[in-house]
TORBA-519990 format. One record per residue: residue in three letters; residue number from 1; x, y, z of N, C-alpha, C, CB in turn. Coordinates in nm, 3 decimals. Glycine has a CB too. Layout:
N
+---------+-----+---------+---------+---------+---------+---------+---------+---------+---------+---------+---------+---------+---------+
| residuo | num |     n.x |     n.y |     n.z |    ca.x |    ca.y |    ca.z |     c.x |     c.y |     c.z |    cb.x |    cb.y |    cb.z |
+---------+-----+---------+---------+---------+---------+---------+---------+---------+---------+---------+---------+---------+---------+
|     ALA | NUM |       X |       Y |       Z |       X |       Y |       Z |       X |       Y |       Z |       X |       Y |       Z |
...
+---------+-----+---------+---------+---------+---------+---------+---------+---------+---------+---------+---------+---------+---------+
***
This chain:
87
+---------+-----+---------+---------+---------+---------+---------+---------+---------+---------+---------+---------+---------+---------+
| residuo | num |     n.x |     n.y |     n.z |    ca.x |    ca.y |    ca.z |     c.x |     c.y |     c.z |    cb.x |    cb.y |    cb.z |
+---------+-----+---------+---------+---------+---------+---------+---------+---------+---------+---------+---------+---------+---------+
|     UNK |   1 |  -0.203 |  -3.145 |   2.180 |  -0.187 |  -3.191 |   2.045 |  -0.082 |  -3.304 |   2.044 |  -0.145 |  -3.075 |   1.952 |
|     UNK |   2 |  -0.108 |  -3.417 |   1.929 |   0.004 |  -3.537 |   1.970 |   0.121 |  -3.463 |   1.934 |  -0.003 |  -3.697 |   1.882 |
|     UNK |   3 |   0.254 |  -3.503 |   1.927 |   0.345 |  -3.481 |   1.892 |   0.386 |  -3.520 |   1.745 |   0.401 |  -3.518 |   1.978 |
|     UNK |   4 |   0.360 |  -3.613 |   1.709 |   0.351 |  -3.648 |   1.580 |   0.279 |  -3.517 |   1.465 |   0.263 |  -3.787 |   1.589 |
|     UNK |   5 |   0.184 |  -3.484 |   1.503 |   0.102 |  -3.400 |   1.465 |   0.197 |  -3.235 |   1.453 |  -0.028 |  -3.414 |   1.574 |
|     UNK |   6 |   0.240 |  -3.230 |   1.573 |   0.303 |  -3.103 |   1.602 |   0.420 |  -3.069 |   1.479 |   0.372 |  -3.114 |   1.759 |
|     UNK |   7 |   0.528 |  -3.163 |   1.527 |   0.580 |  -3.170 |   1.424 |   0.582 |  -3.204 |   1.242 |   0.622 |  -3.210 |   1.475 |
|     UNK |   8 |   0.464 |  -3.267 |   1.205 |   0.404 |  -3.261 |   1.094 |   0.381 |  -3.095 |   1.057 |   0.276 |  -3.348 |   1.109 |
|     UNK |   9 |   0.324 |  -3.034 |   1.111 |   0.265 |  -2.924 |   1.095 |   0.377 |  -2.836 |   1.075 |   0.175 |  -2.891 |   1.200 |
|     UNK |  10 |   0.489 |  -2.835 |   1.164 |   0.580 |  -2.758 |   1.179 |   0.668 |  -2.759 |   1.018 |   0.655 |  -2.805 |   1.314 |
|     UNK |  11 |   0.685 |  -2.905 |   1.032 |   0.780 |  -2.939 |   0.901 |   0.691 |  -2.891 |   0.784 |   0.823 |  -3.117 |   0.882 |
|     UNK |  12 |   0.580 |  -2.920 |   0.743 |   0.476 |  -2.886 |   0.609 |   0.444 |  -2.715 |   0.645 |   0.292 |  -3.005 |   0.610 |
|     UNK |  13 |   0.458 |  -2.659 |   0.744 |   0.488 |  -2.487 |   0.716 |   0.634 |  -2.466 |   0.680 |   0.459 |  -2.383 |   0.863 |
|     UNK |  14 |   0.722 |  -2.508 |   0.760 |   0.861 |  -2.469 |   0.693 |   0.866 |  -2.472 |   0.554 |   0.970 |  -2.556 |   0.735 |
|     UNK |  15 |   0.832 |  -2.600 |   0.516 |   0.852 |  -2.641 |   0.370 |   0.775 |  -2.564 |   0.244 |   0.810 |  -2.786 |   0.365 |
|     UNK |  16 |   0.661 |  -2.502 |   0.309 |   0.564 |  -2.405 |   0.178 |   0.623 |  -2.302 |   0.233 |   0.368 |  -2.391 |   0.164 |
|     UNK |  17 |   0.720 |  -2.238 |   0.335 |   0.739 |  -2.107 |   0.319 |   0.887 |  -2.081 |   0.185 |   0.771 |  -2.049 |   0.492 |
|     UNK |  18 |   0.937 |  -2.223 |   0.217 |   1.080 |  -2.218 |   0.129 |   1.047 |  -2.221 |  -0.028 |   1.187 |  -2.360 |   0.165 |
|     UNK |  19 |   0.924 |  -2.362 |   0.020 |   0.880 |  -2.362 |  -0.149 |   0.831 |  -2.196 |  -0.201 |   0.718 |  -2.488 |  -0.175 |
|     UNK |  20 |   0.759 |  -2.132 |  -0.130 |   0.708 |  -2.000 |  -0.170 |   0.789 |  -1.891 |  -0.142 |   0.589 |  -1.972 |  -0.114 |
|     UNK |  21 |   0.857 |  -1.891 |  -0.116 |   1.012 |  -1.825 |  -0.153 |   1.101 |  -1.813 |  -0.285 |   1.101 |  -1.893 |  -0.079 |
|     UNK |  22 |   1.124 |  -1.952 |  -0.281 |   1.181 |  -2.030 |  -0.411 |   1.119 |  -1.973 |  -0.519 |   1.154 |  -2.188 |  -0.417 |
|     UNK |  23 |   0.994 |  -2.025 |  -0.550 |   0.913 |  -2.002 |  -0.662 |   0.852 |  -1.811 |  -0.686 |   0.778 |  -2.120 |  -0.630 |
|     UNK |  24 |   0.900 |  -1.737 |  -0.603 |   0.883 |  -1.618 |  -0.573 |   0.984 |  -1.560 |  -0.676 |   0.898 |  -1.588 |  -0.425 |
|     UNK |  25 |   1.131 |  -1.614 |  -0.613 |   1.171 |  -1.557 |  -0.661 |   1.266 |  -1.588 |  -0.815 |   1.204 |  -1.518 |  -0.566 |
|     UNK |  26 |   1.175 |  -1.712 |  -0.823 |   1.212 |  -1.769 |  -0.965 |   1.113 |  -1.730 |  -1.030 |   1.233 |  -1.919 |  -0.985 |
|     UNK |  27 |   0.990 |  -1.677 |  -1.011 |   0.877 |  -1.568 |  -1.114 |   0.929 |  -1.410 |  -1.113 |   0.690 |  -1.562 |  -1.034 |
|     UNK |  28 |   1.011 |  -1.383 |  -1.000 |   1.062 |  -1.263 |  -1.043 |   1.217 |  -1.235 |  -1.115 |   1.050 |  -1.192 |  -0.927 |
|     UNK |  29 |   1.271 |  -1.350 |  -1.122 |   1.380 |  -1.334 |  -1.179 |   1.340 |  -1.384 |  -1.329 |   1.494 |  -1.406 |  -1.102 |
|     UNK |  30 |   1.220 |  -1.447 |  -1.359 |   1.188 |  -1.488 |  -1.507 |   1.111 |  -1.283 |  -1.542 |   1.027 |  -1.682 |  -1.515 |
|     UNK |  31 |   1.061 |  -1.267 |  -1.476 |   0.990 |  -1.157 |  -1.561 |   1.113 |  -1.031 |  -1.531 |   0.803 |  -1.114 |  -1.495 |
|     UNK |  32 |   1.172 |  -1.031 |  -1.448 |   1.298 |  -0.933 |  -1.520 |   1.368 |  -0.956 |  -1.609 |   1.393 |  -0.901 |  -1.456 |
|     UNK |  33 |   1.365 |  -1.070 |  -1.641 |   1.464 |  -1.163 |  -1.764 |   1.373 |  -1.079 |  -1.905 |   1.433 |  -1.407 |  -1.758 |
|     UNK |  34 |   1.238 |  -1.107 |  -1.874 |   1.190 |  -1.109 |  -2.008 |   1.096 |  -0.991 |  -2.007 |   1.122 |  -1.248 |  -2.051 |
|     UNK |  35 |   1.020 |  -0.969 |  -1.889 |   0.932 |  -0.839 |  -1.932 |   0.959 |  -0.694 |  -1.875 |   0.788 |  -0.866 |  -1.892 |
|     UNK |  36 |   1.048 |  -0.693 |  -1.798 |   1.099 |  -0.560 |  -1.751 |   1.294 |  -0.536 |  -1.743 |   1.022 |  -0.547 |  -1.585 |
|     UNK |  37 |   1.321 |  -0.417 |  -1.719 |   1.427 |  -0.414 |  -1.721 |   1.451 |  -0.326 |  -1.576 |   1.471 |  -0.370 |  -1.855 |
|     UNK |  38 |   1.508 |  -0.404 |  -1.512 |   1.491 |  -0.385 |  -1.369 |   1.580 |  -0.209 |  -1.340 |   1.577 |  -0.546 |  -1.277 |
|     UNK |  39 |   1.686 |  -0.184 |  -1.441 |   1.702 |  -0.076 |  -1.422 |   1.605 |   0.042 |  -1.454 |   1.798 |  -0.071 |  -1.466 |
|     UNK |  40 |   1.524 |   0.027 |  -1.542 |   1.413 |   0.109 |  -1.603 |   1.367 |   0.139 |  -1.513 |   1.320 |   0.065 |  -1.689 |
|     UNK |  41 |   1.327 |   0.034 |  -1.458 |   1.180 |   0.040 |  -1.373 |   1.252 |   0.097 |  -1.219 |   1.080 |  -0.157 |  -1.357 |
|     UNK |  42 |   1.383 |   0.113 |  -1.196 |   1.396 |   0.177 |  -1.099 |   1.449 |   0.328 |  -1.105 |   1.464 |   0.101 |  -1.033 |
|     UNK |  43 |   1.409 |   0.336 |  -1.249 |   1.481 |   0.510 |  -1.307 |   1.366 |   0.550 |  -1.266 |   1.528 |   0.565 |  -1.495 |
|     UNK |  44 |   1.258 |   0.460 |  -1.335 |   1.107 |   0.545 |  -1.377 |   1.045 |   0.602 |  -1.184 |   0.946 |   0.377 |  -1.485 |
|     UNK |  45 |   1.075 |   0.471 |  -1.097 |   0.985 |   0.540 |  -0.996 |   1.098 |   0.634 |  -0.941 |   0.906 |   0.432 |  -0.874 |
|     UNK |  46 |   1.242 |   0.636 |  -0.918 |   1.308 |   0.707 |  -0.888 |   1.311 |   0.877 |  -0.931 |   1.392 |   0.639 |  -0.912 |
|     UNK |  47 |   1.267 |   0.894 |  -1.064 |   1.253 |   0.989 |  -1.139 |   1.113 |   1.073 |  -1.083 |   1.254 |   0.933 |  -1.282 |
|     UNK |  48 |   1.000 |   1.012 |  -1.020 |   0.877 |   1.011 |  -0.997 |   0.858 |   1.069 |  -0.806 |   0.825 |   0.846 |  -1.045 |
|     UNK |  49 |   0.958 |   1.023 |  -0.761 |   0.950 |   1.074 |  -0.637 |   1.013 |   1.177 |  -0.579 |   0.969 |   0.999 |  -0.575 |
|     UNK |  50 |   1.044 |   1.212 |  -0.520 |   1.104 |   1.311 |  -0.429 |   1.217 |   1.244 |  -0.397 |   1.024 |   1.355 |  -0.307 |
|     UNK |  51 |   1.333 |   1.355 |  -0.346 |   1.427 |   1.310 |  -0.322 |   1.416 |   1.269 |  -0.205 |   1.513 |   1.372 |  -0.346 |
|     UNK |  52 |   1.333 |   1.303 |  -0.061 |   1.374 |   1.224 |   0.017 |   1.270 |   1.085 |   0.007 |   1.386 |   1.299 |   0.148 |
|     UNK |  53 |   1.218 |   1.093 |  -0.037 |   1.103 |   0.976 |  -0.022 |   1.206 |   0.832 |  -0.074 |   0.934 |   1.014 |  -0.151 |
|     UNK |  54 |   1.284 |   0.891 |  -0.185 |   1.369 |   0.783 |  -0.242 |   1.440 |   0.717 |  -0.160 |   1.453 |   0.822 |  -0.330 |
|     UNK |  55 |   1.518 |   0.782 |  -0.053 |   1.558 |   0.768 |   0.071 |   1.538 |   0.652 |   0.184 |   1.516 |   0.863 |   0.110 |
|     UNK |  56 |   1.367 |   0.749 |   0.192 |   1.335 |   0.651 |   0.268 |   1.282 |   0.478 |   0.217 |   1.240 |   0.723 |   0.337 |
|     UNK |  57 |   1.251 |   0.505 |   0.112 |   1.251 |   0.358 |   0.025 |   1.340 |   0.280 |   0.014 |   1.233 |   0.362 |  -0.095 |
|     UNK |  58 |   1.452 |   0.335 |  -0.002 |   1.554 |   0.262 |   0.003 |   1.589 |   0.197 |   0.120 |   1.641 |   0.324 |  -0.034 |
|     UNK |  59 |   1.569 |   0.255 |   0.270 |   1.581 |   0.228 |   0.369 |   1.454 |   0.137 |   0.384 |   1.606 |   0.336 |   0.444 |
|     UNK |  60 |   1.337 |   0.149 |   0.344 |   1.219 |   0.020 |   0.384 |   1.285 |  -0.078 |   0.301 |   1.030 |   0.042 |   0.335 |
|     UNK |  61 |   1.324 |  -0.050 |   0.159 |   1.355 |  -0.201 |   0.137 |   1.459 |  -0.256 |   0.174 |   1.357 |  -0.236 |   0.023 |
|     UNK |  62 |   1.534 |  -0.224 |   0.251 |   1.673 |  -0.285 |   0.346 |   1.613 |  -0.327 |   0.413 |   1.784 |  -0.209 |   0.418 |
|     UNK |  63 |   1.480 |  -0.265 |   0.465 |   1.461 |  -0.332 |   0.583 |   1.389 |  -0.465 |   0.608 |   1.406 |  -0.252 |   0.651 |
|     UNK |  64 |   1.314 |  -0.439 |   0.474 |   1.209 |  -0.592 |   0.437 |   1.324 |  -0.693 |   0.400 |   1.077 |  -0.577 |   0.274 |
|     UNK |  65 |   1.398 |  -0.674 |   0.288 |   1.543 |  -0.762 |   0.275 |   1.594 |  -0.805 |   0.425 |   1.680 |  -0.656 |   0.196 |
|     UNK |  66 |   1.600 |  -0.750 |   0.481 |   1.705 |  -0.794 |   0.605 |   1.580 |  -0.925 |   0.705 |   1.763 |  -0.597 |   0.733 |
|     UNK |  67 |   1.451 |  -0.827 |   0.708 |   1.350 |  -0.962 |   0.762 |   1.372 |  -1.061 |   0.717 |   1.213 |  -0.965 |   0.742 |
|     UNK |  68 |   1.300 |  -1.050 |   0.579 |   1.301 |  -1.141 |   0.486 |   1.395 |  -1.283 |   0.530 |   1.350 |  -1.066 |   0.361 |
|     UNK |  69 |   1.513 |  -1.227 |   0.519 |   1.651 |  -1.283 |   0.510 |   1.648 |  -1.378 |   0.655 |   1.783 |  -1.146 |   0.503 |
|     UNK |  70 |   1.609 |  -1.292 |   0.775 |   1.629 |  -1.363 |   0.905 |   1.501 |  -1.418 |   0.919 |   1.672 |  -1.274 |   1.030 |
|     UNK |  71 |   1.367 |  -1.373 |   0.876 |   1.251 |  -1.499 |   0.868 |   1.271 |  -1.652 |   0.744 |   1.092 |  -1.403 |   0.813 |
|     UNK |  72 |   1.387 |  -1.608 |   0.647 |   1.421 |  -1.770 |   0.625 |   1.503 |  -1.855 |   0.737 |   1.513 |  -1.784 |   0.490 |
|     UNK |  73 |   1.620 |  -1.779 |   0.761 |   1.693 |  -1.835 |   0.815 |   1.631 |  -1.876 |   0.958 |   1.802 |  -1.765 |   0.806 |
|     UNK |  74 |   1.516 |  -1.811 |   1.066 |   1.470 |  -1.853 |   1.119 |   1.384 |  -1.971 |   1.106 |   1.450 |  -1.782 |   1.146 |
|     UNK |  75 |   1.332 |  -1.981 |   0.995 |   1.273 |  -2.103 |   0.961 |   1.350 |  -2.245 |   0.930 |   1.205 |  -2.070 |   0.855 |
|     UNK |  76 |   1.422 |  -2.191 |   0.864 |   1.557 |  -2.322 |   0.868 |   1.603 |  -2.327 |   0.999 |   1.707 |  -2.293 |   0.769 |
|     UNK |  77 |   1.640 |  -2.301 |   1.068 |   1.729 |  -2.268 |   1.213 |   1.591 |  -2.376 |   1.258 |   1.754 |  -2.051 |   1.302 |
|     UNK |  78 |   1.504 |  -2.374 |   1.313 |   1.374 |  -2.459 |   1.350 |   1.333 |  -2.537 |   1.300 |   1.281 |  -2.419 |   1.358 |
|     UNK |  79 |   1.337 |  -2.608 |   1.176 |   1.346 |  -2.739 |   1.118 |   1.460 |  -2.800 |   1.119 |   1.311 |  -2.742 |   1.001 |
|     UNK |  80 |   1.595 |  -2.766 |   1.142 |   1.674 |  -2.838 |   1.140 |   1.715 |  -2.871 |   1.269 |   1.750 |  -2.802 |   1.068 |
|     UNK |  81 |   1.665 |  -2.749 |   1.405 |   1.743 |  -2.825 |   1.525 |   1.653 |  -2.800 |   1.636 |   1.902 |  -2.768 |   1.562 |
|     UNK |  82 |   1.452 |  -2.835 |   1.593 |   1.370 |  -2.849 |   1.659 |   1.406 |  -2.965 |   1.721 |   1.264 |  -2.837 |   1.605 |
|     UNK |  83 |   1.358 |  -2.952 |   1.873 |   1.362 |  -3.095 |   1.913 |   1.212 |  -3.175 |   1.888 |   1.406 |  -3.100 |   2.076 |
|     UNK |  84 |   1.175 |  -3.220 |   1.738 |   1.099 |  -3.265 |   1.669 |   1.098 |  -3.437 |   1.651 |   1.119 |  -3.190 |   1.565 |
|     UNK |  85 |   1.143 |  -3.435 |   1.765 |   1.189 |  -3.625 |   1.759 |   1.096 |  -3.698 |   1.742 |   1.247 |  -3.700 |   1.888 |
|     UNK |  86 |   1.095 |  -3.817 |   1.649 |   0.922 |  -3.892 |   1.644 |   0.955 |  -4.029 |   1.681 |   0.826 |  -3.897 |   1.470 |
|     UNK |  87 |   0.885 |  -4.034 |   1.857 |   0.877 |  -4.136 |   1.885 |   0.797 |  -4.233 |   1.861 |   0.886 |  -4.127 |   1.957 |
+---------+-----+---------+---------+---------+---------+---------+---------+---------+---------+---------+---------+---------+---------+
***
């Protein structure tokens, strides 16, 4: 594949994962604003499960948070100090 190409590709995935990040979490911070109340909605399923299940939820979503967190920063980390040079 040319190189030109490579790096095109690389940079236009980085960039829709941030854009779709971004906009992720600016649709979820508009509909907690306005159509839910984020404590509710964590009484209601909290109230609904078991005590350990709550547990372990809590522990999956640490754990998706923590990906999450190091699949941005991996993505930045690689657009900014790919050796993506365009000769």
């Amino acid at each position: 594949m040319n190189r030109d190409v490579e790096y095109n590709v690389r940079t236009l995935i980085g960039l829709l994962v941030i854009a779709a990040g971004v906009i992720g979490g600016i649709f979820m911070a508009w509909w907690l604003s306005f159509e839910g109340d984020i404590i509710d909605i964590i009484h209601i399923v909290k109230m609904k499960l078991p005590g350990w299940m709550w547990i372990v939820l809590r522990i999956g979503l640490s754990g998706v948070a923590g990906i999450l967190f190091l699949s941005i920063f991996v993505v930045l980390a690689i657009m900014i100090f790919s050796g993506g040079s365009r000769k």
